[in-house]
N, C-alpha and C positions, 0 to 999 in steps of 0.2 A: 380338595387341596392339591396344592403343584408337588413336585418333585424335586427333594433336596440332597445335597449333597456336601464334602466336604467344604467345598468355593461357591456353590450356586446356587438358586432357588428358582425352579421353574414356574411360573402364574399359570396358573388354567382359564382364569377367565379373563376374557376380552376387556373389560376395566374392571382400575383398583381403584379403593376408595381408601389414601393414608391419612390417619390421622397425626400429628407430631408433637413431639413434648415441647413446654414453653412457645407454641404457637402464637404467633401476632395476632391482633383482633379477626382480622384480614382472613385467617387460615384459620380459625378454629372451627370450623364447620368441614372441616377434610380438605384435599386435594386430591382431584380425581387424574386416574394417568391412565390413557387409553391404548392398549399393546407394551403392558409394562413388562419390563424384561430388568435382569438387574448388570450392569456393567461397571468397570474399574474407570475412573477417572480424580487425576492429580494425585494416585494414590490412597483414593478413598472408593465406596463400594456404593452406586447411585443405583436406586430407580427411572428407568428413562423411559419417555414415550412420548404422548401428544396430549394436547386436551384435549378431551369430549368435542363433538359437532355440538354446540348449541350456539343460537343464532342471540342467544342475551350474554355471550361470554366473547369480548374482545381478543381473547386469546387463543379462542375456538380452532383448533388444529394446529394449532403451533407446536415444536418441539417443548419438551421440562423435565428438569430431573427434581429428584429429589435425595437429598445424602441419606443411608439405608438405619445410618445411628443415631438421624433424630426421628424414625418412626415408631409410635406406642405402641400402635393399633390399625390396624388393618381390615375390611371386606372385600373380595372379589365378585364381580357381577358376570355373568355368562357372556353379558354383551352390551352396549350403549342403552338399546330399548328397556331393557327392566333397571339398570342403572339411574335412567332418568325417569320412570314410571315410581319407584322408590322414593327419589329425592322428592317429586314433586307430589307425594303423598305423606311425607314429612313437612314439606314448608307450608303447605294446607294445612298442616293441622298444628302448627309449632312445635315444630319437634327441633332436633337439632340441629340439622343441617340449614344454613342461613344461605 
């Protein structure tokens, strides 16, 4: 687990995997944030990072946040590699990651 405090929460592992309340079709299977760190913007409290390197995701390295008060549910991964050895032993098998 990361390190919290009165204002912060530090991530341990190299990707997260949020999941979020009232998620669009689109997002119900999580959003992954790769070097998530959590920072203030417009006066609200974001998860910010990159996406994952995968080469089937158009978005693959781009900046993303996510606001901190619509996340349920949460996993931390060590690193990219068992992040996506995971997911891709869920959508093998239909689990719930789409």
């Amino acid at each position: 687990m990361g390190k919290a405090d009165n204002t912060t929460y530090h991530f341990e592992g190299e990707v997260l995997l949020v999941y979020l309340m009232n998620a669009s079709e689109g997002f119900t299977g999580g959003i992954a944030i790769k070097k998530p760190r959590i920072r203030e913007l417009f006066g609200r409290s974001f998860i910010v990072g990159e996406v994952p390197a995968d080469i089937n995701d158009w978005a693959s390295g781009l900046k993303t946040a996510v606001a901190v008060d619509q996340v349920v549910h949460f996993l931390e991964f060590p690193d990219e590699k068992e992040y996506f050895q995971r997911i891709s032993s869920i959508s093998c098998s239909g689990g719930l990651v789409s």
